[in-house]
C-alpha positions as CSV (number, residue, x, y, z in Angstrom):
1,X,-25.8,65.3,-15.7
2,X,-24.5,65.9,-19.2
3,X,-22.0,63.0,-20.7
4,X,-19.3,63.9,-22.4
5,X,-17.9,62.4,-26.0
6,X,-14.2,61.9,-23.8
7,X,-16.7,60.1,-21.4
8,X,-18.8,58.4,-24.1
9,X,-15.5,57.3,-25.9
10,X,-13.4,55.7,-22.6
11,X,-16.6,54.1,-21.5
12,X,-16.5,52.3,-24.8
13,X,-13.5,51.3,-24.5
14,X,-13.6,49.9,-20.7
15,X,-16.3,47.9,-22.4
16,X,-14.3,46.5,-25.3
17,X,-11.6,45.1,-22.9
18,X,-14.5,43.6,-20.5
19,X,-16.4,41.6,-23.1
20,X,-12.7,40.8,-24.6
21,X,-11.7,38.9,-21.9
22,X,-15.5,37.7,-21.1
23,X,-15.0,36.2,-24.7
24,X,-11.3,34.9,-24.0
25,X,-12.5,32.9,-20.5
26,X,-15.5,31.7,-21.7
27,X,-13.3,29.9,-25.3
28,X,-10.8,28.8,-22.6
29,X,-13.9,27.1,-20.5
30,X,-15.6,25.7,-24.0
31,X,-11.7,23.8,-24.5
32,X,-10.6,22.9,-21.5
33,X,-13.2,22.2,-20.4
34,X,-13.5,23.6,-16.6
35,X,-15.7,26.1,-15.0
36,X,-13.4,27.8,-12.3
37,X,-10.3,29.6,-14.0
38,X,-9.1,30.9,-11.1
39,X,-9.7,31.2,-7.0
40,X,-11.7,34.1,-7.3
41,X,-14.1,33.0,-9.8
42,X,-16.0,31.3,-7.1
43,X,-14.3,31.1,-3.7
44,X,-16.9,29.0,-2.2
45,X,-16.7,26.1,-5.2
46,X,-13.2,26.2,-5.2
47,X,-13.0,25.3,-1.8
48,X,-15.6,22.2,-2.0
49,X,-13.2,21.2,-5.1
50,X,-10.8,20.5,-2.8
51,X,-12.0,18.7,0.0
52,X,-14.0,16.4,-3.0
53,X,-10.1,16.0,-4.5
54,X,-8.7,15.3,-0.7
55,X,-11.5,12.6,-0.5
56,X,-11.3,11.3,-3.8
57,X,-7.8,10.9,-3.3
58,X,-8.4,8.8,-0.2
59,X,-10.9,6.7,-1.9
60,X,-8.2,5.8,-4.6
61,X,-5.7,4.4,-1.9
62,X,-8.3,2.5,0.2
63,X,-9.2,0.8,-3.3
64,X,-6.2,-0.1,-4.0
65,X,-5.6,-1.4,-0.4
66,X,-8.7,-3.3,-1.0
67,X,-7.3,-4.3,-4.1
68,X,-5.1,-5.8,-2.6
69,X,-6.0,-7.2,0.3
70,X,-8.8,-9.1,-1.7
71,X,-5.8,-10.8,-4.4
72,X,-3.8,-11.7,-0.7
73,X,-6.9,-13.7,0.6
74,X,-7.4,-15.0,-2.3
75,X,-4.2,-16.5,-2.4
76,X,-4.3,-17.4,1.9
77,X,-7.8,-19.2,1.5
78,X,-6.3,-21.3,-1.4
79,X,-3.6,-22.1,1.2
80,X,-5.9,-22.6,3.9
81,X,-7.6,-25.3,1.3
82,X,-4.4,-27.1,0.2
83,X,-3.3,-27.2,4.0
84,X,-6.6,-29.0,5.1
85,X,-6.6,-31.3,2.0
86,X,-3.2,-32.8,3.4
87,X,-4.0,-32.9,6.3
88,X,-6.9,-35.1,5.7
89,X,-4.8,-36.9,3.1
90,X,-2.0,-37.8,6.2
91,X,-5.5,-38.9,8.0
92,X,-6.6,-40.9,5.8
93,X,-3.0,-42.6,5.4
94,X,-3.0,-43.0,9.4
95,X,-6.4,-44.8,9.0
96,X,-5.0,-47.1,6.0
97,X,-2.1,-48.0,8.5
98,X,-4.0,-49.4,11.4
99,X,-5.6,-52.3,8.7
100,X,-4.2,-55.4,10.8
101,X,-3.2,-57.7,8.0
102,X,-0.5,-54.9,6.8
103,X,3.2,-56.2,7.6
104,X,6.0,-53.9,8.9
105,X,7.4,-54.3,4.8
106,X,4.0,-52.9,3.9
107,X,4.1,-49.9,6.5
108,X,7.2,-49.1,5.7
109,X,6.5,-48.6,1.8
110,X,4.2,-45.4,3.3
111,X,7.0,-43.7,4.6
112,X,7.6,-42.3,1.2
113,X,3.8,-40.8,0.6
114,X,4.3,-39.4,4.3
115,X,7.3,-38.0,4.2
116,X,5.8,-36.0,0.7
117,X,3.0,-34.9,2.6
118,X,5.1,-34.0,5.4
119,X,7.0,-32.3,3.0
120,X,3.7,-30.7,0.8
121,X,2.4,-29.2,4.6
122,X,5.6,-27.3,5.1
123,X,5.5,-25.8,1.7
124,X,1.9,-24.9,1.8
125,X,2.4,-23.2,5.6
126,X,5.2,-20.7,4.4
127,X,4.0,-19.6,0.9
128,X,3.9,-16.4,0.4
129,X,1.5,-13.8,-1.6
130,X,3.1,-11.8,-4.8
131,X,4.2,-8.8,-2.6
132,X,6.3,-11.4,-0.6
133,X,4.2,-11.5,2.9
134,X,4.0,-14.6,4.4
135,X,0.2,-16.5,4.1
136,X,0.2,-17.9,7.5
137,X,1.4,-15.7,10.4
138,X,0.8,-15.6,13.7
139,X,0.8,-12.1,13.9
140,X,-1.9,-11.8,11.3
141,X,-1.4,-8.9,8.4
142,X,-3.9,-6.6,8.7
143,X,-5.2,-3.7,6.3
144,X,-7.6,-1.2,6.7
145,X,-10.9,-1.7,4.7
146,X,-12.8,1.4,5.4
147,X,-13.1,4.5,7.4
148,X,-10.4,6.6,8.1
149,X,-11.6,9.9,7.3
150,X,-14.1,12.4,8.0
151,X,-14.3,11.3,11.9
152,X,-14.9,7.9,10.7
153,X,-12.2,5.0,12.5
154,X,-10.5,3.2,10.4
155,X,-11.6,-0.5,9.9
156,X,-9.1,-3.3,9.6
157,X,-9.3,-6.8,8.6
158,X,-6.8,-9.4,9.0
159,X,-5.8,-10.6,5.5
160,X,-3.6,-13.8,6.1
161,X,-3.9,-17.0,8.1
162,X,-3.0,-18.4,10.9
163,X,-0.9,-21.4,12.0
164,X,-2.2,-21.4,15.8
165,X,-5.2,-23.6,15.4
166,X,-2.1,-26.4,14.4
167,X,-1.2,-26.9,17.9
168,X,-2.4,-30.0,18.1
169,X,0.6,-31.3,16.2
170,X,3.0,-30.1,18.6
171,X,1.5,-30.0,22.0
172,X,4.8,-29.7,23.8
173,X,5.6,-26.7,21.9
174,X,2.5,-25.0,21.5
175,X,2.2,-25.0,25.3
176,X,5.5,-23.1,25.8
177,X,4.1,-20.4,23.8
178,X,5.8,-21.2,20.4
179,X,2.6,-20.1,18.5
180,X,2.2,-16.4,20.1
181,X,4.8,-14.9,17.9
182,X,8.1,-14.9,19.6
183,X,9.1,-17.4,17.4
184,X,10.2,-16.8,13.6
185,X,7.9,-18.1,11.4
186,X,9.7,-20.7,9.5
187,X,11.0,-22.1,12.9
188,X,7.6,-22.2,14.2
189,X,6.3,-24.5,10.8
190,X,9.7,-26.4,11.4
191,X,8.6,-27.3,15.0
192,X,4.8,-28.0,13.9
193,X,5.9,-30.8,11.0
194,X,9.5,-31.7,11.5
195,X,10.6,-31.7,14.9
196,X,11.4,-34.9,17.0
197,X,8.3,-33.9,19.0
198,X,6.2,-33.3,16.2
199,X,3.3,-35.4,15.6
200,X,3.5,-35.7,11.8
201,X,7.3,-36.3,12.4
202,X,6.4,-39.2,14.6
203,X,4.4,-40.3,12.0
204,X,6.7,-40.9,9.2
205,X,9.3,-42.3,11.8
206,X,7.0,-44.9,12.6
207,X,6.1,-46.2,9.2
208,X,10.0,-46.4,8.4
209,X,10.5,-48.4,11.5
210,X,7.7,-50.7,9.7
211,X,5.1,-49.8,13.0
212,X,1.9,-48.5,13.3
213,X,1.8,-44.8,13.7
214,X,0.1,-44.2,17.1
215,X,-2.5,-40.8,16.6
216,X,-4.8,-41.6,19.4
217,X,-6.4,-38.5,19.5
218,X,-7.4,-37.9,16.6
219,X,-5.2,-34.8,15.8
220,X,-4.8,-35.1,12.3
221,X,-8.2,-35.1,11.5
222,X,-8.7,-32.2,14.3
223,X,-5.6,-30.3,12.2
224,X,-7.6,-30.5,9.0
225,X,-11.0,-29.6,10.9
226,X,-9.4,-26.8,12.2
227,X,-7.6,-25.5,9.1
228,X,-11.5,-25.5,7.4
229,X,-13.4,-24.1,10.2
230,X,-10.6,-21.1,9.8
231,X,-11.2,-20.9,6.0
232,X,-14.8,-20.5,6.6
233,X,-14.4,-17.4,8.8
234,X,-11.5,-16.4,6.2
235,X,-14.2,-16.3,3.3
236,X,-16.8,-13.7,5.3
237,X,-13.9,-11.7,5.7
238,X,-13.8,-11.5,1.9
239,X,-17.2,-11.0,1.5
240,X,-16.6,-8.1,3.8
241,X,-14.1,-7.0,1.8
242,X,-15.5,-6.7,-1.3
243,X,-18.6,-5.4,0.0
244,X,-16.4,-2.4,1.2
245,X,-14.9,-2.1,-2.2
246,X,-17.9,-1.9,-3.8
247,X,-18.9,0.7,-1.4
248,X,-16.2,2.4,-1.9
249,X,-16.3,2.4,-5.8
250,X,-20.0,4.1,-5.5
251,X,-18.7,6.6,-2.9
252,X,-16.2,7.6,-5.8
253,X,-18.6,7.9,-8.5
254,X,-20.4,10.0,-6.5
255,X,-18.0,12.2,-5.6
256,X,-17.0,12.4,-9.4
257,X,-20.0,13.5,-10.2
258,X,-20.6,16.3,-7.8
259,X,-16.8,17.6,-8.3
260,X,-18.1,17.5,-12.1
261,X,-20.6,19.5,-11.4
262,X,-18.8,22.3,-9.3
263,X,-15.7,23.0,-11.3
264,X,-16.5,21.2,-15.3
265,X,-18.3,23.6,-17.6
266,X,-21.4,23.7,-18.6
267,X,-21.0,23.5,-22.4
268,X,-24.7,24.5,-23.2
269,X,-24.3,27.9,-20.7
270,X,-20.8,28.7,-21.8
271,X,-21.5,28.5,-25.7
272,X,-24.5,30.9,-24.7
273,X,-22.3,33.0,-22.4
274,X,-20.0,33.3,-25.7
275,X,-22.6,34.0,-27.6
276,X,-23.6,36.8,-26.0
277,X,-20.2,37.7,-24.7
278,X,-19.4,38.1,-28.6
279,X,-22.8,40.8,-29.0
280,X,-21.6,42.7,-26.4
281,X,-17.9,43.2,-27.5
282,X,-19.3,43.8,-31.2
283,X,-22.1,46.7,-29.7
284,X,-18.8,48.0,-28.1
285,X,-16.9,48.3,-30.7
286,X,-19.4,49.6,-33.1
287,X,-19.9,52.3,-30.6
288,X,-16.4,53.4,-30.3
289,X,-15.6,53.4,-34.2
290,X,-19.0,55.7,-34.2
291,X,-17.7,58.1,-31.5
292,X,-14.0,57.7,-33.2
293,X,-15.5,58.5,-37.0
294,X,-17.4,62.0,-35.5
295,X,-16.7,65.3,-36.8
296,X,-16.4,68.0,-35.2
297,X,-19.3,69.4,-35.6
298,X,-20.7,66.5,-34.6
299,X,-19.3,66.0,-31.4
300,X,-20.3,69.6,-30.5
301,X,-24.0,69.1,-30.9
């Protein structure tokens, strides 16, 4: 089949305006930077862009709930800490008290380093973290860790402490269920240091009277035992914690990478593709002005 010059000529063209914008997308790749200009450059990477985005995205927030979560317990297990310490120091105070040779004046000058540590307890139990939650709670505060996506449950972790293993220093109302929640916080630390009923009220009471505190039971020390032992567990949570967020930074890089890899350009490929984008539109051109520049004679042979 004979070609025609018209033929020869509008083929050149077509060409000219292919390798034109070959050129212009493969400069726009080289400074921006990414591979995929558009949906239909690859239909198949675009849509593995996304869910890598979707799931980068999640990783982002479940980092910064770990984030955190880990600056919360930090703060709770210094709480936890401070609460134990006074609660050892009122111990050791109720163990100075029962030395016999001590005098009602004598007992009666403790009342003032009680009622501070009375005083020191209450404060430690209701502090409250930067973003204004409450340290000790019932309730717990719990924040997912992990999870969440892909099929996978979410994992949660409870991120503050707890006042319940104090019940010891109010039996009456710990038994009527004033630990389980129902009661406002505040009132609940209120009824564990300062009530009429509490033990540490008694306490101070007694020294002002110039008497011998009565802890027969040995709650104090129990108290303080129990604030540790819940610390303890506290700090494996932490560990769990930032083993999660250290899994979850790894998870991201990874991700990075591959979404790197499907949509940012290949510098090396796309300076070649230019390259040779460039020859192309040049061969074009030079045939067109060729065709363009014939006589007429010429274009009849």
């Amino acid at each position: 089949m004979r070609t025609t010059i018209e033929d020869r000529f509008k083929t050149s063209l077509a060409a000219i305006q292919i390798q034109s914008k070959n050129v212009a997308d493969e400069q726009v790749r080289l400074s921006g930077g990414k591979r995929l200009l558009r949906a239909s450059d690859s239909p198949l990477s675009v849509g593995r862009s996304v869910d890598m985005r979707t799931t980068l995205a999640h990783l982002d927030s479940l980092k910064r709930l770990q984030d955190l979560a880990l600056s919360r317990m930090t703060e709770a297990e210094s709480a936890m800490a401070d609460a134990a310490r006074v609660l050892d120091d009122l111990h050791q105070l109720w163990a100075t008290t029962q030395n016999g040779s001590l005098g009602p004046s004598q007992l009666r000058a403790f009342q003032l380093q009680a009622k501070s540590l009375q005083e020191e307890l209450q404060s430690t139990l209701k502090r409250k973290d930067a973003g204004g939650y409450a340290l000790f709670d019932p309730l717990g505060l719990e924040v997912v860790i992990s999870g969440g996506t892909r099929g996978v449950d979410p994992s949660r972790i409870n991120t503050v402490g707890s006042i319940t293993g104090l019940s010891m220093l109010n039996k009456a109302f710990s038994e009527n269920g004033g630990l389980d929640g129902a009661v406002d916080l505040d009132e609940a630390i209120a009824q564990l240091t300062s009530a009429e009923d509490s033990l540490i009220q008694q306490f101070v009471q007694s020294l002002g009277r110039g008497e011998r505190p009565r802890v027969e039971n040995g709650e104090l020390l129990a108290a303080s035992q129990a604030m540790t032992n819940q610390r303890i567990g506290f700090g494996a949570n932490q560990s769990r914690v930032e083993r999660a967020r250290q899994q979850a930074e790894d998870v991201s890089v990874s991700v990075q990478t591959a979404l790197s890899a499907e949509v940012d350009t290949d510098y090396a490929s796309s300076s070649m593709e230019v390259q040779k984008a460039k020859a192309l539109l040049e061969a074009a051109q030079t045939i067109t002005a060729q065709i363009g520049s014939m006589n007429l004679f010429q274009k009849l042979v």
